[in-house]
N, C-alpha and C positions, 0 to 999 in steps of 0.2 A: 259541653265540649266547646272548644274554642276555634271557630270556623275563620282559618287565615286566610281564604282568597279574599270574605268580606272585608275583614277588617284590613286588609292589603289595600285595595278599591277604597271603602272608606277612607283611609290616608289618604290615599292619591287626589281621593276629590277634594276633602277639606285641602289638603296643600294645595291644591290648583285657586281653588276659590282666595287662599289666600295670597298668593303668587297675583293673581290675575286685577284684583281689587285691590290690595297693597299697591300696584305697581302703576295701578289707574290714579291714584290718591297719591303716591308719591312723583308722579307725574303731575301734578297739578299743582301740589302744596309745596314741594320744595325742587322743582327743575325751572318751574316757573319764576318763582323769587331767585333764582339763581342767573337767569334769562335776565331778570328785569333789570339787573346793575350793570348786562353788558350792551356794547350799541347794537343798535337793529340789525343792521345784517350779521354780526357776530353772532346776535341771539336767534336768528332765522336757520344759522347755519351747524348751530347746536343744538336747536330743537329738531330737526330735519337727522342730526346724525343720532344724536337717540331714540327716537319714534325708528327709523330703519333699524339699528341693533334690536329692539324690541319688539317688533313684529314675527318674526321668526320666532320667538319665545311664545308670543302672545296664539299661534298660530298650532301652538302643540301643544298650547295649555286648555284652548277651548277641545282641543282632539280628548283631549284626556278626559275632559269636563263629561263630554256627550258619551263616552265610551263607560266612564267608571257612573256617570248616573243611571245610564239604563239597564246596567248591570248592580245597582245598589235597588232601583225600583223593582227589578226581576225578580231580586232576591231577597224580597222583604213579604211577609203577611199581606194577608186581605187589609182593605183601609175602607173609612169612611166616606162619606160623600163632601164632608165640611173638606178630608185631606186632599179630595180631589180638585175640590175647589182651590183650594190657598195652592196649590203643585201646580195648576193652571197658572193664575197668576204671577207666580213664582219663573215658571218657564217662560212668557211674555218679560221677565224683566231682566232676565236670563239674556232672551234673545236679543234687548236693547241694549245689553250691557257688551254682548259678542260683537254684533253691528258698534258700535258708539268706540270699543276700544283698536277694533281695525279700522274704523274711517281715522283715528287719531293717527295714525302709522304711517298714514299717505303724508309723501314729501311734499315740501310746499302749502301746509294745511290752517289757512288762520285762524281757524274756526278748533284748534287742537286742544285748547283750555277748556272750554264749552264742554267737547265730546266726553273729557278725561275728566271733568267736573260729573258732567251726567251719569257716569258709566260708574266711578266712585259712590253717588246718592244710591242710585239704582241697587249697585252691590250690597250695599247695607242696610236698604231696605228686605232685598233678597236673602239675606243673613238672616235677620229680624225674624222672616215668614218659616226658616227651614226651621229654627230654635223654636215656632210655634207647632208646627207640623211635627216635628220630634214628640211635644208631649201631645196632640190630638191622635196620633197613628192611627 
């Protein structure tokens, strides 16, 4: 039988995780080249108004994160000791990527390419770990 609140939740998170990483990567890869053709304060004051529009997003997407994971982990079988490991590391990369895409959202932040670079790596490596964890359950 086909249990919708899971697979409800399962949505929610994969679309968060993509929301949240996309939007870290699209922040980097293409607002940044887009930044770089115009002058510096133009570009300080377009990076500054998108990182605010995007915090508020970004702020309900990790809400959503912690709420449909620990309700995905609740709601899943007994696991191995290998899955508890990689879900450890997993959640450490989690939390750098939570940190790393809220410091990018602070106005005035030069260091915004860095965050949204590391916060991008980190996600796809996070990706990587849940696609392995899927087949070790």
């Amino acid at each position: 039988m086909i249990d919708i609140p899971k697979g409800i939740s399962l949505w929610l998170h994969i679309s968060s995780v993509v929301f949240l990483i996309g939007g870290a990567l699209y922040g980097r890869l293409a607002l940044r080249s887009a930044a770089a053709v115009m002058a510096k304060e133009s570009a300080d004051k377009f990076g500054d108004a998108a990182a605010g529009r995007y915090r508020g997003q970004v702020l309900i997407t990790i809400v959503l994160l912690v709420v449909t994971g620990i309700y995905n982990y609740i709601h899943t079988g007994a696991h191995s000791v290998r899955y508890h490991i990689l879900l450890g590391i997993k959640l450490l990369l989690v939390l750098h990527i939570f940190a790393a895409t809220l410091a990018s959202t602070r106005p005035n932040n030069p260091r915004r390419v860095r965050l949204l670079t590391g916060a991008g790596l980190s996600g796809l490596l996070a990706i990587l770990i849940a696609v392995y964890m899927s087949q070790v359950a």
